[in-house]
N, C-alpha and C positions, 0 to 999 in steps of 0.2 A: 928405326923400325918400331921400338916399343913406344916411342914418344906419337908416333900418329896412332897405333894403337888407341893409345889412355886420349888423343886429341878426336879421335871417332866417338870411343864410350863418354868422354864428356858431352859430346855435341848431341849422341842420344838422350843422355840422361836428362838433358837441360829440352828437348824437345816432349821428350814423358813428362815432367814436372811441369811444362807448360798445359799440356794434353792434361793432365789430369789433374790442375788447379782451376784452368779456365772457367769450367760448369761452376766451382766453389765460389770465384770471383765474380763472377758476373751475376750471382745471386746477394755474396753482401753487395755489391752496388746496387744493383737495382730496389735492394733493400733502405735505401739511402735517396731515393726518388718520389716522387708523385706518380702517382698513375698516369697524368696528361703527360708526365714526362717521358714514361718509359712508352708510352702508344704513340708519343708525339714524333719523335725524335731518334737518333742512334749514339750513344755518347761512350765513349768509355768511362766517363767521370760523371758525378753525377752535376748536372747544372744547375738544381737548386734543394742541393744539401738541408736534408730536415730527419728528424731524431722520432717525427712522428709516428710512423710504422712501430718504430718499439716504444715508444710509450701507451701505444694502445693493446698491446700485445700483454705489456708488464702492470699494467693498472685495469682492464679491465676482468673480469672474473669468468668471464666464457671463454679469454683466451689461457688465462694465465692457469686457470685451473686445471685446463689438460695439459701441461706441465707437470704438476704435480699426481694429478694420476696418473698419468704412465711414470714418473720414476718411483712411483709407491710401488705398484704392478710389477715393475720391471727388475726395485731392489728383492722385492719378497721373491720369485721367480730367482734369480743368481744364488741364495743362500739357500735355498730349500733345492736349487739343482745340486748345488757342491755338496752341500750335507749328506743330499742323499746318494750322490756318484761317490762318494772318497768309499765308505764300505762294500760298494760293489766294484768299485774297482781292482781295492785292494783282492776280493773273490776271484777275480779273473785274472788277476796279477797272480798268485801266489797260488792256487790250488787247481785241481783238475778235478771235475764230475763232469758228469751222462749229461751231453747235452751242453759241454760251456763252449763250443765254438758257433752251434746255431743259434745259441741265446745271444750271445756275442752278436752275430749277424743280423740279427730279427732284430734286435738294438737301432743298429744302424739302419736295418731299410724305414724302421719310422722317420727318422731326419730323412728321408730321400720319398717321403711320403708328401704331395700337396698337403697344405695345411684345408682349404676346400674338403677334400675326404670326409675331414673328420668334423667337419662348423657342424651338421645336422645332426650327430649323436651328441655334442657339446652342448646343443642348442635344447635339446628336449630332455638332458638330464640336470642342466643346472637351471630349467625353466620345473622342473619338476621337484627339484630340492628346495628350490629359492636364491637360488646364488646368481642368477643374473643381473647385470650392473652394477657386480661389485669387484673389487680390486684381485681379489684371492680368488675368484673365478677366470681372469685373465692369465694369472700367475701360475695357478693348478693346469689349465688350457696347454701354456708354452712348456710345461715340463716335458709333454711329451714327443718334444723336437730337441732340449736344451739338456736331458737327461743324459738318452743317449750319446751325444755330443762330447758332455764334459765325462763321462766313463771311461770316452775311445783318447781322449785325450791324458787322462789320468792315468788309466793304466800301463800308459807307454812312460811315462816319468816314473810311475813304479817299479816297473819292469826293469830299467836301470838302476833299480838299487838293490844290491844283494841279499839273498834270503839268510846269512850270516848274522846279519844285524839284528836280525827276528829273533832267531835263535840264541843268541847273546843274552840279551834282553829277557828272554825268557828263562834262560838259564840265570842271572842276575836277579829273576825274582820280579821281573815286572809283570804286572799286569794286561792285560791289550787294549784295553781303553789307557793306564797309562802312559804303554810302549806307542800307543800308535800318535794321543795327542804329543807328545813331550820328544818323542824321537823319532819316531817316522814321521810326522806331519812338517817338521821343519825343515828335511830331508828332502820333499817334496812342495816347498812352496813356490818353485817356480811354475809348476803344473795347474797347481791350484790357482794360481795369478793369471794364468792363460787359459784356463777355464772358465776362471770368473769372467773375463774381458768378450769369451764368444756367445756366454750365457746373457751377458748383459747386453752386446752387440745384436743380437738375435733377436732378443724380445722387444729391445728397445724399435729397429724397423721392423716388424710384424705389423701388418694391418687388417688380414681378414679375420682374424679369428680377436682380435685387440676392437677393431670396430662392431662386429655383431654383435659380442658379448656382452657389451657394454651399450646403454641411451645415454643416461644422464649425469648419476652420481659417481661414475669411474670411466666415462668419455676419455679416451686418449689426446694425444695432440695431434697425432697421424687421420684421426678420424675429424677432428674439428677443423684442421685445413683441408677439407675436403668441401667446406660451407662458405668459400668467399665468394658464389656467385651469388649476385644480387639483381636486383632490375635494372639497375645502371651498366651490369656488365661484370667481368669477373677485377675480384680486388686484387691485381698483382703486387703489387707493394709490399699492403701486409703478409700476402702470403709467402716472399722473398724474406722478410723479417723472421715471420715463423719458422721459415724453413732452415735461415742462419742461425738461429739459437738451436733448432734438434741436434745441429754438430756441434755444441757446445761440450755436453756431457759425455760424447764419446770422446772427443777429444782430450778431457778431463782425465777419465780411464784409462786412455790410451798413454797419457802421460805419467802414470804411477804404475801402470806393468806393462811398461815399454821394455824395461831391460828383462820380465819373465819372459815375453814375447819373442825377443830376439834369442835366448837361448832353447824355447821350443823349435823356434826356424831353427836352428843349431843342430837337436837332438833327434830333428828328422819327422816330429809328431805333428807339424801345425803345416 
């Protein structure tokens, strides 16, 4: 009886894995085609294997720079959300005032706000300061989805660690910038590691507010593969190429707090 059990959950889980790699596969392939190939034909493999899609991708400067502006965007945006969630967190972890469970709320109905809402107030205050098409204009933009986020997240990893420890610490003579870097921050790094991963997760696929804000000099990559139709037709190729490298960098992330990850799933908050 338990052996068809675990012989059921295998045969599901190998149908999920298939289900939800397929869309992943059959984008690096077609990434690995010619355009006459992949309109010509149905292949699973590619028939005439060529490297060109990413060498146009990686050498030219209209592709490759939106690249690097969204992970400039998207690193400033992760550190300046943690920085600024770790001490409201900890406010909402550890103390009570007027007003901290609807401030708490109002938190989160912004992540549950369309990003649309808010493009026309973004659009006429950073067209009025000067900050549009630049990088810190993007990054300021996504705080106010990424902020929230990493707070709700942080202060549940707080929230399991005893107020004992504060009080020690304080009684010991420490200070709280340096109780909170040197002994509570280490306390909590797997929260902080799973904060970073939804902060940078999030800003990384954003595109309305990533494409408006930006023309030229801080163009995304989400917004520059939106430009492969041409008069010959749309370029799916390179845009299979571009599309297999954006899972690069998450996957990068996802690799180095994979295991903060898996103990948020653990601890109930993610």
């Amino acid at each position: 009886m338990h052996e068809n059990r675990f012989h059921k959950r295998s045969i599901f889980l190998i149908v999920y894995l298939i289900f939800a790699l397929l869309p992943i596969y059959w984008m690096v392939n077609m990434s690995f085609k010619t355009n006459e190939d992949i309109l010509s034909s149905f292949s699973i493999l590619p028939q005439h294997f060529t490297w060109a899609n990413y060498k146009t991708i990686l050498t030219e400067e209209s592709w490759y720079s939106g690249y690097i502006n969204s992970m400039i965007y998207v690193a400033m945006n992760t550190v300046i959300s943690v920085t600024v969630a770790l001490p409201a967190a900890y406010a909402f972890s550890r103390y009570r005032f007027l007003g901290d469970k609807h401030v708490f709320f109002w938190l989160l109905t912004n992540r549950m706000t369309p990003p649309a809402v808010f493009l026309l107030p973004f659009f006429q205050l950073y067209t009025t300061v000067g900050l549009m098409d630049t990088h810190i204009a993007v990054a300021l933009a996504h705080l106010l989805f990424n902020v929230p986020l990493a707070v709700w997240i942080l202060e549940g990893f707080m929230g399991g660690i005893p107020r004992e420890i504060d009080e020690t610490a304080y009684i010991d003579g420490y200070s709280f910038p340096r109780f909170f870097i040197t002994i509570f921050l280490p306390l909590i790094k797997a929260g902080v590691g799973v904060a970073a991963f939804f902060c940078f997760m999030f800003s990384w696929v954003e595109l309305l507010l990533a494409r408006t804000l930006t023309s030229v000099n801080a163009k995304p990559i989400v917004a520059i593969m939106t430009r492969t139709v041409s008069a010959s037709g749309m370029d799916w190729a390179t845009l299979a190429a571009a599309g297999a490298l954006t899972i690069v960098p998450g996957a990068i992330v996802i690799w180095f707090v994979r295991h903060y990850i898996a103990k948020g799933f653990a601890m109930g908050r993610v």
